[in-house]
N, C-alpha and C positions, 0 to 999 in steps of 0.2 A: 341040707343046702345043696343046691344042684351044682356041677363043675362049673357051667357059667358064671351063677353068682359068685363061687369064690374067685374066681378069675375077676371079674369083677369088680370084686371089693379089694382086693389087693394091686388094682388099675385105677381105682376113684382116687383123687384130687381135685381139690377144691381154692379159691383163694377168693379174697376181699376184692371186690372194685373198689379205690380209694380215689379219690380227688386228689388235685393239687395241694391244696389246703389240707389234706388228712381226715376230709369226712369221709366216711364208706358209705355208699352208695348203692350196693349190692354184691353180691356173690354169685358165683360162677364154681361149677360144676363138673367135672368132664373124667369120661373114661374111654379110654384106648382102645376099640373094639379089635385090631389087627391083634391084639394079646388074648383077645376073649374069644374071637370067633377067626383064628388064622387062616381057616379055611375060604371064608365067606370072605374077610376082607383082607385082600393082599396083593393087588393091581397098584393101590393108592393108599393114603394114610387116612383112617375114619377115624369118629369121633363122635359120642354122644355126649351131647352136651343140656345142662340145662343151669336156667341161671334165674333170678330175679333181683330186680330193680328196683328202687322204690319207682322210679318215673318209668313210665313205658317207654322201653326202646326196643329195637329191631336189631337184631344182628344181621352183618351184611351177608347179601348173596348174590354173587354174580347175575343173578337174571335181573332182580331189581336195583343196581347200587344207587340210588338216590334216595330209596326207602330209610336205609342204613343209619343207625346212631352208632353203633357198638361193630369193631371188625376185631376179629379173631385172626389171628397172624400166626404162621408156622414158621419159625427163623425170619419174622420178619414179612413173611409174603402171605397174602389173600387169599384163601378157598378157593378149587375148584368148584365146588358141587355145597349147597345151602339148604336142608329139606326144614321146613318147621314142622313139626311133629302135633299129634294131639297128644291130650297128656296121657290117657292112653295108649300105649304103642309097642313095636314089638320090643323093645328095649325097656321099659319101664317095668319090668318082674327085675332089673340088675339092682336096681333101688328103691329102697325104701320111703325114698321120699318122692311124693307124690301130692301133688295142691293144685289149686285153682291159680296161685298166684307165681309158678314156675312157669318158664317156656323153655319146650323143647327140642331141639335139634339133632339131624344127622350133618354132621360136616364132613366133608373130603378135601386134602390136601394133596397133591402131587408125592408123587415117591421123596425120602429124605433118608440121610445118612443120619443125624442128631432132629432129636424130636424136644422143641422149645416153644412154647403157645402162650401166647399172650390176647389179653384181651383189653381194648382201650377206647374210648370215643378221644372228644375235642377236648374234654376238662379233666376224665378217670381215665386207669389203667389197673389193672392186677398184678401179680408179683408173677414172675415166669416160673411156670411148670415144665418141668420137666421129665422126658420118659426115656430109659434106656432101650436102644434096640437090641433085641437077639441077633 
């Protein structure tokens, strides 16, 4: 296994999309790239993420916000930077999981002291992940 990977895999977290009601709805995905690749990302806080839904939805991106079902929040605040990825990409060798029915993302947050990410539309939310900073 390469350094990357284990870095990696020791960054992956994952949690339920739940509804109000307590149906789940899908899962969400996400690893810390500033842990994996300190070098590459360290201006801002990144993120690769990938998730699936049963229903199609979009996660938000500041270029588009009206596209938006699903917004990913850092302490609460919105992305800078929104890339949807093919499922192919340069981050897709960190994990093994790979399908037709994930979407993939790079996200970018603003520099932070405490790293808290949630993901939620109008009806679901996910449970807060959390990441220590060095």
């Amino acid at each position: 296994m390469e350094k990357d990977q284990e870095l990696s895999a020791s960054s992956l977290q994952s949690s339920k999309i739940v509804s109000k009601e307590g149906t789940i709805s899908g899962i969400f995905s996400i690893i810390y790239l500033n842990e994996v690749y300190p070098k590459s990302f360290n201006q801002n806080e990144y993120f690769f993420v990938f998730m699936f839904t049963k229903e199609s939805k979009e996660l938000y991106s500041p270029k588009n916000p009206k596209d938006a079902d699903m917004r990913l929040k850092l302490n609460s605040k919105l992305p800078i930077k929104v890339e949807k990825l093919p499922q192919e990409n340069q981050f897709s060798h960190l994990v093994d999981t790979k399908n037709d029915w994930n979407q993939y993302y790079l996200v970018a947050f603003e520099q932070s002291a405490t790293i808290n990410l949630t993901l939620d539309d109008n009806t679901s939310s996910s449970r807060v992940i959390k990441y220590k900073k060095e």
